[in-house]
Residue frames as a rotation matrix with the C-alpha (Angstrom) as fourth column:
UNK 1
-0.656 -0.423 -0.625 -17.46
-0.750 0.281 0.598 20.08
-0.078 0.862 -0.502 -7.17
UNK 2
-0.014 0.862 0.507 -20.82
-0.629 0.387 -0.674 18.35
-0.777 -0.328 0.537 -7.26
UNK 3
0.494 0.112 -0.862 -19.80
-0.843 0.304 -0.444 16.76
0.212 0.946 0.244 -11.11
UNK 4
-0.870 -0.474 -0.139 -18.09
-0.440 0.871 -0.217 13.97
0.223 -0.128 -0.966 -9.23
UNK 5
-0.235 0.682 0.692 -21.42
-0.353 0.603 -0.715 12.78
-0.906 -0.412 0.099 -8.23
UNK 6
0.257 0.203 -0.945 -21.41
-0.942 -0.165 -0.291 11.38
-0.215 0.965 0.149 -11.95
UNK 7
-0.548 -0.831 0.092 -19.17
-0.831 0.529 -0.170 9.01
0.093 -0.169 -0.981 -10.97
UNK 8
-0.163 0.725 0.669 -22.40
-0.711 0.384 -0.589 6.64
-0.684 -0.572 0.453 -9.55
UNK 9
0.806 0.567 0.169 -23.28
-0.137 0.457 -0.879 5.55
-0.575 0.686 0.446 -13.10
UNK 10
0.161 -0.784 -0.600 -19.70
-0.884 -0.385 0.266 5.52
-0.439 0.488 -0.755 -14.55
UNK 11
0.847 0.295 0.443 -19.23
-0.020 0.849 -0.527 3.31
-0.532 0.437 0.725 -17.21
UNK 12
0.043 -0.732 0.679 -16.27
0.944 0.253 0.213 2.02
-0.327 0.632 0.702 -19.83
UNK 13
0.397 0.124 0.909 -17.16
0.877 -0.344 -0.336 4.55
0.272 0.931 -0.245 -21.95
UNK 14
0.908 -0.014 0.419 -16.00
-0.101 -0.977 0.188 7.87
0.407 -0.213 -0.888 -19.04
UNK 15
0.648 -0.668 -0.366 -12.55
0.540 0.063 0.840 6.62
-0.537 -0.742 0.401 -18.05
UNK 16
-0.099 -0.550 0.829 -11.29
0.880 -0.437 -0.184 8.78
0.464 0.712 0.527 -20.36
UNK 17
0.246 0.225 0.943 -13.09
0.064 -0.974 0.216 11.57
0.967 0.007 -0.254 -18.96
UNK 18
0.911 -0.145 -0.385 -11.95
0.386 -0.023 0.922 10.75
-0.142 -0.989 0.035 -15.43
UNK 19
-0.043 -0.928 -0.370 -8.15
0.925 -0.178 0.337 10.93
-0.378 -0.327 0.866 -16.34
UNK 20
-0.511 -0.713 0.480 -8.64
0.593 -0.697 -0.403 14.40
0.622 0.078 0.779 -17.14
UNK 21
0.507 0.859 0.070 -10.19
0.082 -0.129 0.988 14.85
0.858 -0.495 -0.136 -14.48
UNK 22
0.764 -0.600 -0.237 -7.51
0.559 0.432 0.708 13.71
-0.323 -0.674 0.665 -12.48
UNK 23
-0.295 -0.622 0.725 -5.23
0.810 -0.565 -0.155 16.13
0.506 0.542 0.671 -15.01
UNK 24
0.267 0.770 0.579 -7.95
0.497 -0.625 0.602 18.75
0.826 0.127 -0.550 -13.62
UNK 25
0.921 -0.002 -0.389 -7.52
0.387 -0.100 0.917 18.47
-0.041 -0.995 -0.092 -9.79
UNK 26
0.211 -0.974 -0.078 -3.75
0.854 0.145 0.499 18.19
-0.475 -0.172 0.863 -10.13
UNK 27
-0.407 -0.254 0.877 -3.76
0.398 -0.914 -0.080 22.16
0.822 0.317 0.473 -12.22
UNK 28
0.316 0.627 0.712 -6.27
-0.043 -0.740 0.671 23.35
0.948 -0.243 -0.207 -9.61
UNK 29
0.753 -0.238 -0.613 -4.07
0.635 0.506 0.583 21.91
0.172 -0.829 0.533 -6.99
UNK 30
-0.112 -0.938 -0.329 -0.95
0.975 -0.168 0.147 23.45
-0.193 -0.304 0.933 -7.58
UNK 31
-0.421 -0.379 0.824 -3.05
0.562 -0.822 -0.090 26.76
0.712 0.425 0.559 -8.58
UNK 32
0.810 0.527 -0.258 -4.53
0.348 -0.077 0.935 27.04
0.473 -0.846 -0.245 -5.01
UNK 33
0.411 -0.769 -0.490 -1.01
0.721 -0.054 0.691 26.75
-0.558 -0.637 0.532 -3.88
UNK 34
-0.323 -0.773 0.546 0.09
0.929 -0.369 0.028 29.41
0.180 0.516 0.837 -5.59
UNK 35
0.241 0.889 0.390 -2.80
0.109 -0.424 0.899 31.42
0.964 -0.174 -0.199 -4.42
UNK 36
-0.769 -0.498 0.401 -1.91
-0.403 -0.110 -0.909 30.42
0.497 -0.860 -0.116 -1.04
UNK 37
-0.086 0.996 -0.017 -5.55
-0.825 -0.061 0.561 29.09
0.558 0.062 0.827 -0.69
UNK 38
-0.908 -0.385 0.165 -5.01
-0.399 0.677 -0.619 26.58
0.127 -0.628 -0.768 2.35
UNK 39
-0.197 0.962 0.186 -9.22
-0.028 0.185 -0.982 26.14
-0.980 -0.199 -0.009 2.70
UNK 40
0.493 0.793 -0.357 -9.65
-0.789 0.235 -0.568 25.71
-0.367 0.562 0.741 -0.74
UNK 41
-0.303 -0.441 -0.845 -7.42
-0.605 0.774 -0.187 22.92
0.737 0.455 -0.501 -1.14
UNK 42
-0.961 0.079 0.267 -8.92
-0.087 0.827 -0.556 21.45
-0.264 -0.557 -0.788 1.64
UNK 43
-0.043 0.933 0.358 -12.30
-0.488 0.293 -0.822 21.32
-0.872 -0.210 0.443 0.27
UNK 44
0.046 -0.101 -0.994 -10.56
-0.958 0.278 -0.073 20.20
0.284 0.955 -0.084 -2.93
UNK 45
-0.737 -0.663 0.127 -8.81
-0.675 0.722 -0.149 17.42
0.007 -0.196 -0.981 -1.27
UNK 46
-0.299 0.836 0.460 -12.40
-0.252 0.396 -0.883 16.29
-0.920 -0.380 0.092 0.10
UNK 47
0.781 0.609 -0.137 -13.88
-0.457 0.409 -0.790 15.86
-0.425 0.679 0.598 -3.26
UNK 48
-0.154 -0.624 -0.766 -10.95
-0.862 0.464 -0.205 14.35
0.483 0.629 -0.609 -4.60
UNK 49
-0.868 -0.284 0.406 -11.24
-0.456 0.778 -0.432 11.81
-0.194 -0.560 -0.805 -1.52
UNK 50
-0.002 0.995 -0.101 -15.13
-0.650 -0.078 -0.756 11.47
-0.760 0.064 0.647 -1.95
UNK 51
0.186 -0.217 -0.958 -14.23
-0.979 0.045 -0.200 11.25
0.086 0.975 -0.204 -5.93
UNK 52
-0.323 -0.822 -0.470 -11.55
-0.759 0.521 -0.390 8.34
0.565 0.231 -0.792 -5.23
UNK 53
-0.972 -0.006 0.236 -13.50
-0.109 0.899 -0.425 6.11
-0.209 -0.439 -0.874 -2.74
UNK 54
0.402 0.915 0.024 -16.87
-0.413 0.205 -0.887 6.11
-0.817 0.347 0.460 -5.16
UNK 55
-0.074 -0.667 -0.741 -14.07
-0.957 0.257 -0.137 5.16
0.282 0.699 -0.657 -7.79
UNK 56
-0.794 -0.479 -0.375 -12.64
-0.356 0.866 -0.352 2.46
0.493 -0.146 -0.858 -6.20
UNK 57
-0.125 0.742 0.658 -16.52
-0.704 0.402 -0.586 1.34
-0.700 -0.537 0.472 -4.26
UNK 58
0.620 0.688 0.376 -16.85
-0.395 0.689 -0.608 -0.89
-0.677 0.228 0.699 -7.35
UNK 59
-0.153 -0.910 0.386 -14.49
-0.014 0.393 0.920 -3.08
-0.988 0.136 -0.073 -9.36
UNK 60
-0.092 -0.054 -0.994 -13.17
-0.843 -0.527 0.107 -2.58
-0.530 0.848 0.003 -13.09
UNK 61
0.741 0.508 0.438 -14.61
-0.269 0.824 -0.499 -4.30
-0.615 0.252 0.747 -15.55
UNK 62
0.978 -0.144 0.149 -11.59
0.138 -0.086 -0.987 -3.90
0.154 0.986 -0.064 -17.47
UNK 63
0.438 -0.811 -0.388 -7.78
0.867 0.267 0.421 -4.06
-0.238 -0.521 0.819 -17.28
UNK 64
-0.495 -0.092 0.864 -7.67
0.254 -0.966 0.043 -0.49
0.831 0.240 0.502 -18.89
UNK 65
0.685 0.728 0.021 -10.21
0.187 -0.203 0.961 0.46
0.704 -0.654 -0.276 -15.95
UNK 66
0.768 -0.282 -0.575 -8.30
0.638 0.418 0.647 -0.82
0.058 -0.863 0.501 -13.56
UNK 67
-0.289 -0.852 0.437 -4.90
0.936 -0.348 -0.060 1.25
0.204 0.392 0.897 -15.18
UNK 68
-0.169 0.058 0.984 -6.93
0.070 -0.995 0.071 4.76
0.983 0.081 0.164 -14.92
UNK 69
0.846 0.495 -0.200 -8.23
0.286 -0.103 0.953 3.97
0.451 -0.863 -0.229 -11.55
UNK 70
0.650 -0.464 -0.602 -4.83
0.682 0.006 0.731 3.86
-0.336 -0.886 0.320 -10.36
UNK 71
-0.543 -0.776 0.321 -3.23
0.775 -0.610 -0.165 6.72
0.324 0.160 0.933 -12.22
UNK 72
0.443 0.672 0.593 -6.28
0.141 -0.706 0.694 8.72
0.885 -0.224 -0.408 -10.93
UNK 73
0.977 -0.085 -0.198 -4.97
0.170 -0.258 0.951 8.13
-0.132 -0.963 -0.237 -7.25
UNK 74
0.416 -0.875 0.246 -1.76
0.905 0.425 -0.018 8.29
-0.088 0.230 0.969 -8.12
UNK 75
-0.693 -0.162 0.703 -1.85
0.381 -0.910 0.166 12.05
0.612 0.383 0.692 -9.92
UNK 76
0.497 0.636 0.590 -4.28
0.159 -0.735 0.659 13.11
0.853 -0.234 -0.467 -7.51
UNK 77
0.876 -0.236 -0.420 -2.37
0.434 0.010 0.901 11.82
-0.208 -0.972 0.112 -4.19
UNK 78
-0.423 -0.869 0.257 1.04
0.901 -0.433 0.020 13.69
0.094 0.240 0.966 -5.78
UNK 79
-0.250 0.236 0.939 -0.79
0.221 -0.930 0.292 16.84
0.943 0.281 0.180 -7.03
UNK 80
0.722 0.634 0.276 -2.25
-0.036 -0.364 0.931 17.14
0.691 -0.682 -0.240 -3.44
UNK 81
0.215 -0.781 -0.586 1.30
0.926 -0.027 0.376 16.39
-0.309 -0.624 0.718 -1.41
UNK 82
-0.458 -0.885 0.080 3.09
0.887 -0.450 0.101 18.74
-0.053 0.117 0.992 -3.36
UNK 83
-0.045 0.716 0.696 0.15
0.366 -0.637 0.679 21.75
0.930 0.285 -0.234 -3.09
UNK 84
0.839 0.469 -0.275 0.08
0.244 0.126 0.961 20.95
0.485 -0.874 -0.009 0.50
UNK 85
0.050 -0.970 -0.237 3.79
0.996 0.067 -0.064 20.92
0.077 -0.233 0.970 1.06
UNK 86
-0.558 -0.545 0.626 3.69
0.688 -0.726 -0.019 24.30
0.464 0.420 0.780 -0.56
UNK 87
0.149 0.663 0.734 0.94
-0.193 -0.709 0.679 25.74
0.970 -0.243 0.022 1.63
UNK 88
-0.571 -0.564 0.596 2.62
-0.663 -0.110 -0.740 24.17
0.483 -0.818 -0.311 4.97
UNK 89
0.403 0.870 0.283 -0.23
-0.897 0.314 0.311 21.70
0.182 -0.380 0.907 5.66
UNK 90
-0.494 -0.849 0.190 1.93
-0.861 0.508 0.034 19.02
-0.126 -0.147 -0.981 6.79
UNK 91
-0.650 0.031 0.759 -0.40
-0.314 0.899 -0.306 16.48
-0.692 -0.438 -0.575 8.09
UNK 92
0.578 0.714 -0.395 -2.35
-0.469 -0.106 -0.877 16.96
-0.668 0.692 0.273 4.66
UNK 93
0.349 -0.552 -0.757 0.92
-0.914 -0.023 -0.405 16.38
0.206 0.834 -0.512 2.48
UNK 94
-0.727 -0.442 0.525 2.51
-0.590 0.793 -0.150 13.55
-0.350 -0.419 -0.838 5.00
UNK 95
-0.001 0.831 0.556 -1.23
-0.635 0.429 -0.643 11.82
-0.773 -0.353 0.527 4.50
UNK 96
0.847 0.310 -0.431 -1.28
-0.479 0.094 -0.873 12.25
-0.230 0.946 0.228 0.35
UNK 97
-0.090 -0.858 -0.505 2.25
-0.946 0.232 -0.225 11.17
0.311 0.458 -0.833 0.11
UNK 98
-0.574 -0.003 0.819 1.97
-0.242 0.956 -0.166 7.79
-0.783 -0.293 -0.549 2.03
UNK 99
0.386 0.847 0.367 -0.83
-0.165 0.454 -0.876 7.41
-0.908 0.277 0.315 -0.56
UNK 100
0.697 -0.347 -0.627 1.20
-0.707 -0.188 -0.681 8.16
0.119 0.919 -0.377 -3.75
UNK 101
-0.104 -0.983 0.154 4.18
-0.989 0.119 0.090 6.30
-0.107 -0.143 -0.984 -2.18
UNK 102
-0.164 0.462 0.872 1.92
-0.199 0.850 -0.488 3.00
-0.966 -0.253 -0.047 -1.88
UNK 103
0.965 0.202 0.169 0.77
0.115 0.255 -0.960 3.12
-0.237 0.946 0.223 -5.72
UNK 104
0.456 -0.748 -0.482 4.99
-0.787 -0.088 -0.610 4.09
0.414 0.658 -0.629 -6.82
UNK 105
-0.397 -0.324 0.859 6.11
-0.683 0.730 -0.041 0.99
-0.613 -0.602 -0.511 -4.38
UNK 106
0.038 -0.074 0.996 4.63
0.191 0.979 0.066 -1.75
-0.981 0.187 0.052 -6.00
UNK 107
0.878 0.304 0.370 5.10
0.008 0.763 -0.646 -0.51
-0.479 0.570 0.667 -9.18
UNK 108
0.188 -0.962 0.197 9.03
-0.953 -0.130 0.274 0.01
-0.238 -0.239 -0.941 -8.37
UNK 109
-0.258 -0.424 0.868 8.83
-0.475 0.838 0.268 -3.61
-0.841 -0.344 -0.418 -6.97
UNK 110
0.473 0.782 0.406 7.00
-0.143 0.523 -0.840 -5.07
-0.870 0.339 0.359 -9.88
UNK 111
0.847 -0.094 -0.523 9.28
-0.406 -0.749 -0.524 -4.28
-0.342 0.656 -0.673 -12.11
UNK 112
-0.349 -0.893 0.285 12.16
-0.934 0.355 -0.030 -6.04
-0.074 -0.276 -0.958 -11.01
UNK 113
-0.323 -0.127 0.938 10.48
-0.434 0.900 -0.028 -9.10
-0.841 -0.416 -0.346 -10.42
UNK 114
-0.936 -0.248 -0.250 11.06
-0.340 0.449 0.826 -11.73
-0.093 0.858 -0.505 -13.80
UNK 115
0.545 0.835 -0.081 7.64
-0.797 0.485 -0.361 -13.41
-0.262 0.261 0.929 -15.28
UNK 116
-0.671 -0.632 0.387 8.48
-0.669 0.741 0.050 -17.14
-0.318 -0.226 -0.921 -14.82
UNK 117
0.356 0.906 0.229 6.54
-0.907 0.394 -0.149 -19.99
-0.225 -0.155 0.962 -16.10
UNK 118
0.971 -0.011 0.237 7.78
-0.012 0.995 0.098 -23.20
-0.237 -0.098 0.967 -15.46
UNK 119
0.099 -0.960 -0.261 11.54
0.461 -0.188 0.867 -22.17
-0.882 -0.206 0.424 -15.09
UNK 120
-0.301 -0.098 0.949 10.93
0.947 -0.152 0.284 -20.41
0.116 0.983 0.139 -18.84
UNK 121
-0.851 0.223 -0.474 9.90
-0.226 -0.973 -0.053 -16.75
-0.473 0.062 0.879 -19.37
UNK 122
-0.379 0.855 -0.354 6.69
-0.244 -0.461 -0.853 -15.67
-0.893 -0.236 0.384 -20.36
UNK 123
0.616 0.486 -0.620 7.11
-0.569 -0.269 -0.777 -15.47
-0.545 0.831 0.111 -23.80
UNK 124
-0.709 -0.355 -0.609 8.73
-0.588 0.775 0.233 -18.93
0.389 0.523 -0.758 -24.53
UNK 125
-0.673 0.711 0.205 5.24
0.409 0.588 -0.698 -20.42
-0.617 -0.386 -0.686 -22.87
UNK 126
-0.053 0.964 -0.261 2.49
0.041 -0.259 -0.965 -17.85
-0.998 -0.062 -0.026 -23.45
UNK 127
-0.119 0.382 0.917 0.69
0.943 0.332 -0.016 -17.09
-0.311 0.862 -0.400 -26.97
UNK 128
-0.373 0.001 0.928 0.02
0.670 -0.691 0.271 -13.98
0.641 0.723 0.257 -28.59
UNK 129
0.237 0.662 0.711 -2.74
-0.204 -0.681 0.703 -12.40
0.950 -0.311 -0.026 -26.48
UNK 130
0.995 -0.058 -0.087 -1.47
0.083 -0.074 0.994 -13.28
-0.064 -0.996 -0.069 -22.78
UNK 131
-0.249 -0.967 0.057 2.18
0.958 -0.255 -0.134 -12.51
0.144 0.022 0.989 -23.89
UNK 132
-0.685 -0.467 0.559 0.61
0.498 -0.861 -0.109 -9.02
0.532 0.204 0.822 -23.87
UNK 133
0.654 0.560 0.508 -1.73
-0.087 -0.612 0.786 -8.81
0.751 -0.558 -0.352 -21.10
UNK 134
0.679 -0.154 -0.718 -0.39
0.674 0.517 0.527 -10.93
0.290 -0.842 0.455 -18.72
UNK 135
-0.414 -0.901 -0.128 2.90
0.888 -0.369 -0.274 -8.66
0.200 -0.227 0.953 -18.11
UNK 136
-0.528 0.276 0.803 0.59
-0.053 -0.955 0.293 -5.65
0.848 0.112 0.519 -18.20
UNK 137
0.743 0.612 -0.271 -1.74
-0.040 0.444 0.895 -7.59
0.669 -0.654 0.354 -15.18
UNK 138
0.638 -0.375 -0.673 1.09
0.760 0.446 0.472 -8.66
0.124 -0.813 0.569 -13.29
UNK 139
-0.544 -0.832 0.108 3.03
0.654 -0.501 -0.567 -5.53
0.526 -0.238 0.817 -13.23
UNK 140
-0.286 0.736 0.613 0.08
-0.168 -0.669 0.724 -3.98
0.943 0.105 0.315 -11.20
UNK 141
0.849 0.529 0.001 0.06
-0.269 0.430 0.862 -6.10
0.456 -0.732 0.507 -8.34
UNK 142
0.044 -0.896 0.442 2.78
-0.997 -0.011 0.076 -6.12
-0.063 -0.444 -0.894 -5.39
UNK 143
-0.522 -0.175 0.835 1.99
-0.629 0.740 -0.238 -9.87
-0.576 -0.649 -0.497 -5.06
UNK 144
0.203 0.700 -0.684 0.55
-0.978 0.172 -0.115 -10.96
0.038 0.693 0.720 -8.16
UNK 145
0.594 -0.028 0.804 -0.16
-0.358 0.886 0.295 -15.08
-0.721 -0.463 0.516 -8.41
UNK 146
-0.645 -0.712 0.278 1.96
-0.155 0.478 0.865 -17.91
-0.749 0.514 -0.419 -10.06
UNK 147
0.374 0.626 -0.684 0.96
-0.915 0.131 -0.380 -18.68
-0.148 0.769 0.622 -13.80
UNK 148
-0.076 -0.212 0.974 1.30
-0.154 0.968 0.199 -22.10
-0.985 -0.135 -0.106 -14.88
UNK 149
-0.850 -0.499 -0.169 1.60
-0.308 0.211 0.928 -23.56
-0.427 0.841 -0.333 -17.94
UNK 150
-0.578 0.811 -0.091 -1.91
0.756 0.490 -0.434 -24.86
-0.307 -0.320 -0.896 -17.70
UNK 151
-0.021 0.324 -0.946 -2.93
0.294 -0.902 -0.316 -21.42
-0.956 -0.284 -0.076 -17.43
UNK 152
-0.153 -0.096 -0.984 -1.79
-0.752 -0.634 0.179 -20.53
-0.641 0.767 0.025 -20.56
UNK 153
-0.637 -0.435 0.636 -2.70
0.104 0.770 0.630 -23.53
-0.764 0.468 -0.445 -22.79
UNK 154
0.182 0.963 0.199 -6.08
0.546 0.070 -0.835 -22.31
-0.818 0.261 -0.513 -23.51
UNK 155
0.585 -0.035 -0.810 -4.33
-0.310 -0.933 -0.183 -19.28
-0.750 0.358 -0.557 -25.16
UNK 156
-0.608 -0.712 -0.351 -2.41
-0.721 0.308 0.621 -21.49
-0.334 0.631 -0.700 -27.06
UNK 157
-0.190 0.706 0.683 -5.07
0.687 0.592 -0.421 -23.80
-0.701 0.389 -0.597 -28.02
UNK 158
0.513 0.497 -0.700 -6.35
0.208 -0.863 -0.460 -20.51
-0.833 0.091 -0.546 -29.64
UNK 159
0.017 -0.766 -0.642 -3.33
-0.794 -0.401 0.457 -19.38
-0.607 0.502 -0.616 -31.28
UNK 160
-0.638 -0.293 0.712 -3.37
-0.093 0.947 0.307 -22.76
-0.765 0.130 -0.631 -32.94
UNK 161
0.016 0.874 0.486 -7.30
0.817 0.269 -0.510 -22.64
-0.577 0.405 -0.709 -34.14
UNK 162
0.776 0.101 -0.623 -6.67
-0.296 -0.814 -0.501 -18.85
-0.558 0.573 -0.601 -35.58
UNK 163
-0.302 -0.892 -0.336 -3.25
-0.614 -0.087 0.784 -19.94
-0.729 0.443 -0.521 -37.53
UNK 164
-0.572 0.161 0.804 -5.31
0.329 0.943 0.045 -22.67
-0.751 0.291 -0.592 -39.09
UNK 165
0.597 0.797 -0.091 -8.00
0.517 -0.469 -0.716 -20.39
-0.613 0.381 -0.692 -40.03
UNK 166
0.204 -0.685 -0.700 -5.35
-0.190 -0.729 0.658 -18.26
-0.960 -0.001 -0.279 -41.69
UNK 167
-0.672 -0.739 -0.045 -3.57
-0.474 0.383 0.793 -20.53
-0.569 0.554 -0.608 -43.32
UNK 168
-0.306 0.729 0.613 -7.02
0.694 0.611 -0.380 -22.26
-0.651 0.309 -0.693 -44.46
UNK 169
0.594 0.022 -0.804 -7.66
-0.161 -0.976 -0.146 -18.46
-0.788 0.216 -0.576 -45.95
UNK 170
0.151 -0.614 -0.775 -4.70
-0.690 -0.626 0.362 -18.42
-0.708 0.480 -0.518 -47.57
UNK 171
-0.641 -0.072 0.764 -5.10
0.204 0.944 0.260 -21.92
-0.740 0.322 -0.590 -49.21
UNK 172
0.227 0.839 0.495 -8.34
0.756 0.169 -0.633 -21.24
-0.614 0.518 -0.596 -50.51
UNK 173
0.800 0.282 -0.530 -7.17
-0.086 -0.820 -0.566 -17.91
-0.594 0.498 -0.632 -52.41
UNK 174
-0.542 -0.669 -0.508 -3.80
-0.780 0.176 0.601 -19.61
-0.313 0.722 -0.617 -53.93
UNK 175
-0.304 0.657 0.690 -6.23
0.365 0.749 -0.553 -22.21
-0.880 0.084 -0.467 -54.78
UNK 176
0.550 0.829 -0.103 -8.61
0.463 -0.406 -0.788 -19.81
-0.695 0.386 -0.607 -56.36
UNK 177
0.036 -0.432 -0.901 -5.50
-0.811 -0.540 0.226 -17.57
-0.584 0.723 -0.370 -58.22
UNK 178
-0.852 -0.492 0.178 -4.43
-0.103 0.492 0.864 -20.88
-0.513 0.718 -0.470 -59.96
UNK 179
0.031 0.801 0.598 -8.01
0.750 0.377 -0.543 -21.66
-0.661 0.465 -0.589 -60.87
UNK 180
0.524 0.523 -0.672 -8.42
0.108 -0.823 -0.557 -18.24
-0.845 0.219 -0.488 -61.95
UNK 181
-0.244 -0.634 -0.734 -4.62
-0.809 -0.284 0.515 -18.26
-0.535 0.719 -0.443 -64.61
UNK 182
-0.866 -0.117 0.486 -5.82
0.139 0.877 0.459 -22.11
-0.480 0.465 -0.744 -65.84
UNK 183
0.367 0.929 -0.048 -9.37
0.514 -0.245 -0.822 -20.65
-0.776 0.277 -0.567 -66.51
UNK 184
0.459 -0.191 -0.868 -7.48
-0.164 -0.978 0.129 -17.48
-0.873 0.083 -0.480 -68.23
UNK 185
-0.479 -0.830 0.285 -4.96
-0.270 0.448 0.852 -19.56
-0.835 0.332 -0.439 -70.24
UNK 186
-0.071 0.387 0.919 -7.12
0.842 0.517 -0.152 -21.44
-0.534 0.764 -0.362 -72.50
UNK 187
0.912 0.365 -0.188 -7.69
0.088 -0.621 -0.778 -17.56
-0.401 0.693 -0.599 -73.82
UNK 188
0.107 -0.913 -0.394 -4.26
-0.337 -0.406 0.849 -17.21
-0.935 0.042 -0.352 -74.76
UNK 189
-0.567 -0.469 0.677 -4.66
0.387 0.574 0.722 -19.66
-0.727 0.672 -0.144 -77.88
UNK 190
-0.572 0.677 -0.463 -6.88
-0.702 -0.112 0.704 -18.79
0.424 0.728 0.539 -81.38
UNK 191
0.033 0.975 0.218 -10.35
-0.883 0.131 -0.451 -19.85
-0.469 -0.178 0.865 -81.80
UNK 192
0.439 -0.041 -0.898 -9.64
-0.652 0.673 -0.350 -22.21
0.618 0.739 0.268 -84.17
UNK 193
-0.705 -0.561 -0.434 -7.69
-0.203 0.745 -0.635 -24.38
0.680 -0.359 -0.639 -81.63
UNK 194
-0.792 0.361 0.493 -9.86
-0.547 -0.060 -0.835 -23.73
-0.272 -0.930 0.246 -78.84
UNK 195
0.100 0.498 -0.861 -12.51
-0.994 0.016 -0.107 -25.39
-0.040 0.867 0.497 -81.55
UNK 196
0.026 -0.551 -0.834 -10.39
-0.387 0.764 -0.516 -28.20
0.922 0.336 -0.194 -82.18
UNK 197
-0.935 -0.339 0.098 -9.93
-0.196 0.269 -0.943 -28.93
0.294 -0.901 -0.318 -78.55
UNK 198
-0.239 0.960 0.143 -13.74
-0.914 -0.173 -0.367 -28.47
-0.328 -0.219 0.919 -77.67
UNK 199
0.164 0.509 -0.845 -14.57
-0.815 0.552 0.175 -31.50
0.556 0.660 0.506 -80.44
């Protein structure tokens, strides 16, 4: 499977094409086992491992990045337990499961555990745009740090400077309608007044 050597130059633009990739392994996984093919799932497994530690040799630029990286190991380290299981390779399946079990563990635990900031929740502190990463960041990490209020002012500085703009927007076009019906009006009367008024 020599198309994982693509992986070298992988950019933003192929994490799409990884998860089905990862969609890929996991069909050819469970049709090996069905095959009975005990040597070709081990030379799958290899490129999947190969695959997964040229993956993970360089950090995502991106919190989507980060998200496929780990459903990649995820669906690959399942598809490969349960292939193995079915072809008797114990110490193959025992290996992939510890790996799957490690990525469904923290985000079991993560789940459970409340987003605090300053004895408040998340979203009686945070603004718009870290009300909806942050929770998406911190449910990724068994041990993710404390946020602070601090943390999040900038985003609320923000939220502040774009509601102005908005509302500065929307000034300037009820502005502009009234100009536009007081312009309009004056047509509403005969010439002859409009005349009279003019003098």
């Amino acid at each position: 499977m020599g198309g994982y050597a693509y992986l070298a130059g992988m950019t933003s633009n192929d994490l799409i094409s990884l998860r089905k990739m990862a969609e890929a392994i996991a069909a050819k996984a469970a049709l090996l086992a069905s095959e009975g093919d005990a040597e070709g799932l081990r030379e799958l497994a290899a490129d999947t491992d190969s695959m997964i530690l040229k993956m993970l040799d360089g950090e995502p630029c991106t919190l989507v990045g980060a998200l496929v990286y780990k459903i990649t190991v995820s669906m690959t380290s399942q598809a490969l337990a349960n292939a193995a299981d079915k072809l008797g390779m114990e110490k193959e399946a025992a290996r992939y499961r510890q790996i799957h079990a490690g990525s469904e563990r923290i985000r079991d635990t993560s789940k459970r555990k409340p987003l605090v900031v300053d004895g408040l929740e998340l979203k009686m502190k945070a603004s718009l745009t870290p009300g909806l990463t942050i929770p998406a960041v911190y449910r990724q990490v068994e041990h993710p740090p404390e946020v602070s209020d601090k943390d999040l002012e900038p985003g609320r500085m923000m939220d502040h400077e774009l509601l102005s703009i908005i509302c500065a927007i929307a000034a300037f076009f009820l502005l502009g309608t009234f100009l536009a019906a007081v312009w309009a009006y004056r047509f509403r009367l005969g010439k002859p007044v409009r005349l009279l008024a003019a003098r």
